[in-house]
N, C-alpha and C positions, 0 to 999 in steps of 0.2 A: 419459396420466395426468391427473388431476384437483388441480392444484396452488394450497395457498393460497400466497401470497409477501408478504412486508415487506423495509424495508431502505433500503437506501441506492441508489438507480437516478439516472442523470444522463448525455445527452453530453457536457455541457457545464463537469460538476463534473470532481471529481478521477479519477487514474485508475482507482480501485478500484469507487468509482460508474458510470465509462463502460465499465468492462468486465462490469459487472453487466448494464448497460442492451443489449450484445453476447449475453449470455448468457437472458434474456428474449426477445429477438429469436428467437434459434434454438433453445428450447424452444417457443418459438409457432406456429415455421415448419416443425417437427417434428410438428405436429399436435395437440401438449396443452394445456390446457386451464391459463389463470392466472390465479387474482383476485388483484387486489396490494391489502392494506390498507394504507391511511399516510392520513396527514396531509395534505392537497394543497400546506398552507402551510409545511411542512417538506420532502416528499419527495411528487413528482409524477411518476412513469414518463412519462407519455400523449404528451409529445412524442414519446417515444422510439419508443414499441409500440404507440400505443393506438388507431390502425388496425387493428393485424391481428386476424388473424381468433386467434375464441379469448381473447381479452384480454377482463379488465372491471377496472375500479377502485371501487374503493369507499373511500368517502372515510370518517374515520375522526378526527371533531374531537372530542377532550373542551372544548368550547365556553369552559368555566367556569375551570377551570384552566391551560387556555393562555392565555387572555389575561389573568388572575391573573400569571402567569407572564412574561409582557410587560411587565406595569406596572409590576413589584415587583424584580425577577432584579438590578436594579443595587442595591438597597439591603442593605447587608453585613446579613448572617444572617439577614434575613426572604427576602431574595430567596437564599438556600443550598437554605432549606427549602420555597421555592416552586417551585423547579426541579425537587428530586425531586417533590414533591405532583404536578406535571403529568406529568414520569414515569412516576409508579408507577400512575395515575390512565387516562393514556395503554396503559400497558400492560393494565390489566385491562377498557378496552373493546376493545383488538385481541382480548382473549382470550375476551371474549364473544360479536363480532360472528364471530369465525371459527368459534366453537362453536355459535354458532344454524346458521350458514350448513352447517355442515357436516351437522348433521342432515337438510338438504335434501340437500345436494351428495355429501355423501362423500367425502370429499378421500382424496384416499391419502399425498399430504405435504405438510408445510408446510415452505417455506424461506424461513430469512432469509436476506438478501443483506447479508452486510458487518459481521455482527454475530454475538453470541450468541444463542438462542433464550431470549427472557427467560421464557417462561411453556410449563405442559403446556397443549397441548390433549389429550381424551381419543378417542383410536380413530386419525385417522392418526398415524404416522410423522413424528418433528421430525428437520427436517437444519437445523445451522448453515453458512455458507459463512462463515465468520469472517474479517477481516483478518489475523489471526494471534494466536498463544497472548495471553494479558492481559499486565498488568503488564508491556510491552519498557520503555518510556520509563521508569515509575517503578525500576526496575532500572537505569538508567542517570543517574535525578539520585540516585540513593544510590551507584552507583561513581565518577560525576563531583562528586559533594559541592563538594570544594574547588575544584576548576574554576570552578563556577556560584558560588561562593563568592568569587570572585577577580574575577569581570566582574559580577555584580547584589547583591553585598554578605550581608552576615553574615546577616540577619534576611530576605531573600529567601530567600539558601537553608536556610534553617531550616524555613521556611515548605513548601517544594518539598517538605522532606526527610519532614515531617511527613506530607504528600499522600500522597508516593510511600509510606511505609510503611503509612497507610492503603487503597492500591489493592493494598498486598500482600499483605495481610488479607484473612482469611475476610470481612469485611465487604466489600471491593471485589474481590471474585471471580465471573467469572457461577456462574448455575446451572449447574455441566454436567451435573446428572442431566437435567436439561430434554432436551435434546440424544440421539439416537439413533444419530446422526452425525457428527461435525465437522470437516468441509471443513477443509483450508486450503490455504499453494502451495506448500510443501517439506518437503522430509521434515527441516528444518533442524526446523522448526516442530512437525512429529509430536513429533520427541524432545521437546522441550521440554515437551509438552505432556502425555506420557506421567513427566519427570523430575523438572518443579517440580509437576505438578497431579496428576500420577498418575492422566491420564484413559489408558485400557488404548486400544494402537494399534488392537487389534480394533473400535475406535469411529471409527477416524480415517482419513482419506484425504488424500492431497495432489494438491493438482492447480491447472496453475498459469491465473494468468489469461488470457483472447482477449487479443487486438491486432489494431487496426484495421490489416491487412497493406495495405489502400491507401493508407489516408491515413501509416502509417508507412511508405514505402520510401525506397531511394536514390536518389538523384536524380541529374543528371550535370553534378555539380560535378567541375572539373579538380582534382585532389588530383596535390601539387608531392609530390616524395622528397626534397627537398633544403630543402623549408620545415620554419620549426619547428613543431613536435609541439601539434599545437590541443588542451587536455585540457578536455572540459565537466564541471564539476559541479552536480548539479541534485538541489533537494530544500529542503524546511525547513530551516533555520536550526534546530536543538535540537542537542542533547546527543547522543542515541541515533546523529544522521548523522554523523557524529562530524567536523567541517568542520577540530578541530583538529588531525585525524590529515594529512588531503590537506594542510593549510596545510603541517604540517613537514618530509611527506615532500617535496613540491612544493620547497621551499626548499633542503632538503638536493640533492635531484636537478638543481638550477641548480647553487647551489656548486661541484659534482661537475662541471660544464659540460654538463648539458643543456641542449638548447636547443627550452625549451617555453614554451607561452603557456597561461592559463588562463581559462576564460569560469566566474561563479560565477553561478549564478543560484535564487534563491531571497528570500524575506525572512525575518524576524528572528522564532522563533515565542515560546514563551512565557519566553523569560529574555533580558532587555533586557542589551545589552553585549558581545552575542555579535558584531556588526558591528566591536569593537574587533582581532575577531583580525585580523580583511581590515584596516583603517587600519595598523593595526599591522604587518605583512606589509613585511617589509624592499626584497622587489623587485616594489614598487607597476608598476613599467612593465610586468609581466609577468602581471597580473592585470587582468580587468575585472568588475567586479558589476555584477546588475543584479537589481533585488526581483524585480519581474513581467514576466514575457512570458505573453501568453494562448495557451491549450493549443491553439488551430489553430494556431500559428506556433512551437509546437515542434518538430514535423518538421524544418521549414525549419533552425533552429537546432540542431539533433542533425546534421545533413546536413554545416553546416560544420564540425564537428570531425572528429578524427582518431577521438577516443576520450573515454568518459565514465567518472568516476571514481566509485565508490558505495561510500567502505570501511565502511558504517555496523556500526551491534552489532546482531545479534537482525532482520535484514531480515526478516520471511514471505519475503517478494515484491517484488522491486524492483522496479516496474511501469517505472519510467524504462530500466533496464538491457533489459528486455525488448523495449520502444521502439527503445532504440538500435540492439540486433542486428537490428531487422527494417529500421533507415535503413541497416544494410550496415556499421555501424563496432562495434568488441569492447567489452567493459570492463576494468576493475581493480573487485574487488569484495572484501569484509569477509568476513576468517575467518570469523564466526558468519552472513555474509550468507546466505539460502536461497536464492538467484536461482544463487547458485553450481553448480546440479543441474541452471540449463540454459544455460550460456553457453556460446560456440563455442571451438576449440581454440586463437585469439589471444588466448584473454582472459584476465585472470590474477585468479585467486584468493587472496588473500594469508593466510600461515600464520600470522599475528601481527597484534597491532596495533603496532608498533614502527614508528618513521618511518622508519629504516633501511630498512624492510622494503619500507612503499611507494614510499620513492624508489625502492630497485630496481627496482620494478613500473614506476613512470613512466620512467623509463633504458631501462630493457628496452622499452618501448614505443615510444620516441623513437629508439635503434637499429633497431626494424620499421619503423618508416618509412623511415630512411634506407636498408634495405634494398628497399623498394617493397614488401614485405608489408601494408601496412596499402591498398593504393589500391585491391584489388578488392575490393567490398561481399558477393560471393557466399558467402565462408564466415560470415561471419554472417549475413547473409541467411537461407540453409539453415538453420540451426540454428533460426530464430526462426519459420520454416512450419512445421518440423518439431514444433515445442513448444508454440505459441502461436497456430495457424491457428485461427480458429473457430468452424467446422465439428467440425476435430478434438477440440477444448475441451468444446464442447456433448455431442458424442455420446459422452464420455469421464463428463459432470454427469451425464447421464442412465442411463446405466449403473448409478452408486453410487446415484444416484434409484431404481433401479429395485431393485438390491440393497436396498437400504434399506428396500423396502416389502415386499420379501420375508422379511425380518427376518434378512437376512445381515449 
């Protein structure tokens, strides 16, 4: 196939960028054909891919308006409307470079990586590989209101609340007629996407992201039955990962005499205050924070725990949870989380958001230890080849790729 691409590509970014940059790799190594449009000073593949055979880049600067856009972006409302102007500006030279080019080339799809498909091109096939449905976060500072209310104050979250109901407006909604296709990594995500937005499942597909199965494995750390229960949490500091659900079940499941330790690791994203819930956190001996650890020295750090905890709202994709199953250890994951369609049979899915609910999770967890169920990495391991190998990923994209130019 003759593919144009944009998006988000990175080894080194987050992990929804490095699983992209996984998925480029093995459509190239497949045999077809990828021009990537971007920005080089936003989004640059070429470390990644941009030997192999089959790759070109073309670089894709609106000159005028992105550094417009640099000078001004800090100055309240001139700098609002200098961000979209590079935007919107950004977006209709993607949409003309890939339309001239394609009168040469003939593309048969274009895909974004990571996003919506913001524009039509005319003749090939648009597939989005989306992070998941719009609007999760602003649905969560309008159900957390008071929350964000109570740690960054009255006129903050006014502010948030205003946002979030503007992203949940027909104004901040993509185009999904643009879209022919639209990827994502659960069928958590399909419904949603079919319930709030009414885009028809016959348009959609799930499928979840690669994982680097080397660089994420087990490793042969002694793991004690009679230690306590190492629980990692990993992710942004927001609302959506809901940090104050693990804090209470965590709390309640000590009381009750578990006997766990917690590693947090994450920093504070866009509502200041949220570090109060960790200071605040009554059995400080049994917590450690820490903002950053860089993404080669997660493995290593997923390896020393038992288990990682992810009860967030509205997951797509938990890319960490995915992580973890291939270093050999299970999760606890969020009713509404979509990672939950591929976790291994230790790992528990919680039916609520109640702290009740995931103490139990964490208990139940901290008894599998104490029973020596948690020391062998193989049943999550399997589950995470099983779901997340590669190989298997790519020639699962190429598939709906292939459907999709068929006009299935």
């Amino acid at each position: 196939m003759r593919i144009a691409a944009s998006g988000f590509v990175s080894e080194q970014a987050g992990s929804v960028a490095s699983a992209n940059a996984i998925l480029l790799r093995g459509l190239l190594d497949s045999g077809h054909e990828v021009d990537f449009y971007s920005k080089s000073s936003f989004v640059d593949p070429r470390p990644a891919v941009g030997e192999r055979k089959g790759f070109r880049f073309i670089e894709t600067d609106n000159v005028f308006e992105d550094r417009l856009r640099r000078k001004t972006q800090r100055i309240p409302l001139f700098g609002f409307f200098a961000v979209r102007f590079d935007c919107m500006s950004y977006d209709r030279l993607l949409q003309r470079l890939i339309t001239d080019e394609n009168r040469l080339k003939k593309y048969d799809v274009v895909l974004w990586l990571g996003e919506f498909v913001p524009m039509r091109i005319r003749g090939p096939r648009m597939v989005s590989f989306a992070q998941g449905p719009p609007g999760t976060d602003a649905r969560s500072i309008v159900s957390r209101f008071q929350e964000i209310k109570h740690f960054d104050g009255t006129l903050t979250a006014i502010k948030w609340m205003a946002l979030a109901k503007l992203r949940l407006s027909w104004l901040g909604r993509p185009r999904f007629e643009h879209s022919d296709v639209v990827i994502v990594g659960s069928e958590q995500s399909r419904t949603t996407l079919q319930n709030q937005y009414t885009v028809p499942k016959s348009k959609t597909a799930a499928l979840p992201y690669p994982i680097d199965l080397q660089l994420f494995s087990p490793q042969s750390l002694k793991r004690e039955r009679n230690s306590s229960l190492r629980v990692l949490w990993l992710g942004r500091i927001i609302p959506r990962k809901r940090l104050d659900l693990f804090l209470s079940g965590l709390k309640l499941a000590i009381e009750n005499g578990a006997d766990v330790r917690a590693t947090i690791v994450g920093d504070i994203g866009f509502i200041r205050g949220y570090d109060q819930m960790i200071q605040d956190f009554e059995f400080s001996d049994r917590v450690n924070w820490i903002r950053n650890v860089p993404r080669e020295d997660i493995p290593d750090l997923m390896c020393q725990h038992d288990l990682l905890a992810q009860p967030s709202d509205e997951e797509n994709f938990g890319s960490s949870v995915a992580e973890a199953l291939a270093c050999g250890i299970p999760a606890i994951v969020g009713a509404s989380n979509g990672t939950g369609d591929y976790i291994c049979g230790r790992s528990i899915r919680l039916i609520d958001d109640r702290p009740e609910t995931m103490a139990a999770a964490i208990t139940s967890m901290a008894d599998a230890k104490k029973r020596g169920d948690l020391i062998d990495p193989e049943p999550s391991r399997s589950v995470a080849k099983t779901h997340f190998d590669p190989e298997t990923v790519t020639d699962r994209l190429e598939s709906v790729l292939r459907l999709a130019v068929n006009g299935n």
